[in-house]
C-alpha positions as a Markdown table, in Angstrom:
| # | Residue | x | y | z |
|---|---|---|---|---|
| 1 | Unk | -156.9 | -40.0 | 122.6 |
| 2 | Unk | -159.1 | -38.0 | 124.8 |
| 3 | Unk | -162.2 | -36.0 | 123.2 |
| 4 | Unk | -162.0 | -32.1 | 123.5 |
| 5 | Unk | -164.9 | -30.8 | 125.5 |
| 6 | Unk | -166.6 | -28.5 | 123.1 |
| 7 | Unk | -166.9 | -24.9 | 122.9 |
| 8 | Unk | -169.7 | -23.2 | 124.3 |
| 9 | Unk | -169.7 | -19.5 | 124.6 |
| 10 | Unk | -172.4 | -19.2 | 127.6 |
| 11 | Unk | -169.3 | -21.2 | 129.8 |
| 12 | Unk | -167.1 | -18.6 | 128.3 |
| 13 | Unk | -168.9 | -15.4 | 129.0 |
| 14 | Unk | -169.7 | -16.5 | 132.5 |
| 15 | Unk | -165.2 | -17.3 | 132.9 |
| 16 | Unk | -165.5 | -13.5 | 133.2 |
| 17 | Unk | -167.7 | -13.3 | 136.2 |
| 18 | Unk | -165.4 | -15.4 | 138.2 |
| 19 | Unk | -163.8 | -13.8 | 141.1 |
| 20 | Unk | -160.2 | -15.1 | 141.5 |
| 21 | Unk | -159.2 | -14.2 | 138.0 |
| 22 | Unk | -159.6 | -10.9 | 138.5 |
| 23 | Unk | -157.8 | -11.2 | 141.8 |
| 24 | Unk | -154.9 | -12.5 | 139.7 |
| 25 | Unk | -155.3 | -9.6 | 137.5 |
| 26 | Unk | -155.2 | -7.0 | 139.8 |
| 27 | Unk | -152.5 | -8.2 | 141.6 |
| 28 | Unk | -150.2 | -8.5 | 138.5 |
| 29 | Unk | -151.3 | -4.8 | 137.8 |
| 30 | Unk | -150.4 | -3.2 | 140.8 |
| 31 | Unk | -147.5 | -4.9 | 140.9 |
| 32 | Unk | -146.5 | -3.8 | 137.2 |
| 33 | Unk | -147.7 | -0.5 | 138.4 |
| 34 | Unk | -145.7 | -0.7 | 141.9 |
| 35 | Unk | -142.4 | -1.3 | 139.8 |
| 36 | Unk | -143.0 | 1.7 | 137.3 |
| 37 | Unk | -143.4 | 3.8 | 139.9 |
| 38 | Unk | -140.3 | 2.9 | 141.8 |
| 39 | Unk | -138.2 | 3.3 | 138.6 |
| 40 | Unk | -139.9 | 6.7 | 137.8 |
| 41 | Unk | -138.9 | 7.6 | 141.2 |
| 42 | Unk | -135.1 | 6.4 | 140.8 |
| 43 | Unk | -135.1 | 8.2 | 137.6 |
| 44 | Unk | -136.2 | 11.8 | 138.4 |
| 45 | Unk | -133.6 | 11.2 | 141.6 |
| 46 | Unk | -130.6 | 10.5 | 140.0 |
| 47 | Unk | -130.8 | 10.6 | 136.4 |
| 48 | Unk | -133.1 | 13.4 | 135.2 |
| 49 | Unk | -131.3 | 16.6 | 134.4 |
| 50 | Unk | -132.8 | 19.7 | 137.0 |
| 51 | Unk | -132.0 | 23.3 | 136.5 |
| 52 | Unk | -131.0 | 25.0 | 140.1 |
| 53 | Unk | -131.6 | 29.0 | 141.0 |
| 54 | Unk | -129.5 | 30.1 | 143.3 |
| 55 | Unk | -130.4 | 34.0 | 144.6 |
| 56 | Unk | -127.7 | 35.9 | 146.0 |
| 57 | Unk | -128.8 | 39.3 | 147.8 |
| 58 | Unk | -125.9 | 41.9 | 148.2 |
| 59 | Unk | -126.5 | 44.4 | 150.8 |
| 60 | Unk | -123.9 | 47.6 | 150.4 |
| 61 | Unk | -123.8 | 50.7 | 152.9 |
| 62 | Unk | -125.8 | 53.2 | 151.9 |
| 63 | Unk | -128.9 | 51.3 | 151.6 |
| 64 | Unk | -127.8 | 49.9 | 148.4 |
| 65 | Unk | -129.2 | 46.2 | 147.4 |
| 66 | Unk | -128.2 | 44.0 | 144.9 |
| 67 | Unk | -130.0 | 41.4 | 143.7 |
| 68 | Unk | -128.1 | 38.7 | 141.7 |
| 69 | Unk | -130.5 | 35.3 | 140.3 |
| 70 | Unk | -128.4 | 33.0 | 138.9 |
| 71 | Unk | -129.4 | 29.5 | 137.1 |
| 72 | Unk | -127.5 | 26.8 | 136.0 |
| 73 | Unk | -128.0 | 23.1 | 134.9 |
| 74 | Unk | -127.4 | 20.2 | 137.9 |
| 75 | Unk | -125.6 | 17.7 | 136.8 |
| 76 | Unk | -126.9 | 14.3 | 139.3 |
| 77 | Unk | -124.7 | 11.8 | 140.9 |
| 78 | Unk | -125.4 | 8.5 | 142.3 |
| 79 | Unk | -123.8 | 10.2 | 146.0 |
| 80 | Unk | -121.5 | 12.9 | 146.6 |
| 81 | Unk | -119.1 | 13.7 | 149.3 |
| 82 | Unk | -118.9 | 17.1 | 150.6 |
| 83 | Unk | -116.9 | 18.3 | 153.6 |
| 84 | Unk | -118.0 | 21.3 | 155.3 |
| 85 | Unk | -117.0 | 24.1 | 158.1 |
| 86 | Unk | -119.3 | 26.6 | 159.7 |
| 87 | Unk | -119.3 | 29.1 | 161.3 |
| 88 | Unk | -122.2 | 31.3 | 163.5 |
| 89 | Unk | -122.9 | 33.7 | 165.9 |
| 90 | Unk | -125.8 | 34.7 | 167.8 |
| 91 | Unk | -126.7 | 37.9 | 169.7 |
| 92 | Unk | -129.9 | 37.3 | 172.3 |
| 93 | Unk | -132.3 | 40.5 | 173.7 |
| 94 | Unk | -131.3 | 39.5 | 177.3 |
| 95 | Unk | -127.8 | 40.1 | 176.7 |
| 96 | Unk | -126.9 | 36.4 | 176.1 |
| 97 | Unk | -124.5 | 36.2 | 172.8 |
| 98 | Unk | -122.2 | 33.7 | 171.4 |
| 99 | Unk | -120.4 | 32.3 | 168.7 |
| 100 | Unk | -119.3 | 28.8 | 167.4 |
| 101 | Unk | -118.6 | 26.1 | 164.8 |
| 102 | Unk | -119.0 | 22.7 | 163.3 |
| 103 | Unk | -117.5 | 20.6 | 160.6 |
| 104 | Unk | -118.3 | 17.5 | 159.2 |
| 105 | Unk | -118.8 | 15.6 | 156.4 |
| 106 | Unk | -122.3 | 15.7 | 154.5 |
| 107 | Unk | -122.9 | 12.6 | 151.9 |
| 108 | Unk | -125.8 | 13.0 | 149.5 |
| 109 | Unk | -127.6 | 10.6 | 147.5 |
């Protein structure tokens, strides 16, 4: 049987003043960091419950205005499908006006 080298604690101490250890260690740390912070960002995404404000001004003859704030909780999904029509118009200074449309599909996620 081979003898055990014994312990000295001046060869110990001076293990922490080596430079690829700590290499190693940093490395293993970022990447522990690197992961938590791709989760964190997967989570407040998709998973973490958000409130939304929606603000709806309501302009009536008479130089009436109505001003309606409106919050509600958002409930996340991994995507969503929404299909969508538009419509707009435009009305230039040089006498150039217009109108059109576009639809479509819009996918979230």
């Amino acid at each position: 049987m081979a003898e055990a080298e014994r312990f000295s604690l001046i060869k110990f101490i001076a293990s922490f003043g080596q430079f690829l250890p700590w290499v190693k260690t940093a490395r293993y740390a970022l990447g522990f960091l690197g992961i938590g912070f791709i989760g964190l960002t997967i989570y407040r995404a998709y998973f973490m419950p958000t409130n939304k404000q929606v603000t709806q001004i309501v302009a009536q003859p008479g130089s009436q205005v109505t001003v309606i704030e409106e919050k509600k909780k958002e409930t996340k999904k991994f995507f969503s499908i929404q299909p969508f029509i538009e419509g707009y118009g435009f009305a230039e200074t040089d006498n150039r006006n217009g109108f059109g449309a576009r639809a479509g599909i819009r996918i979230e996620f």
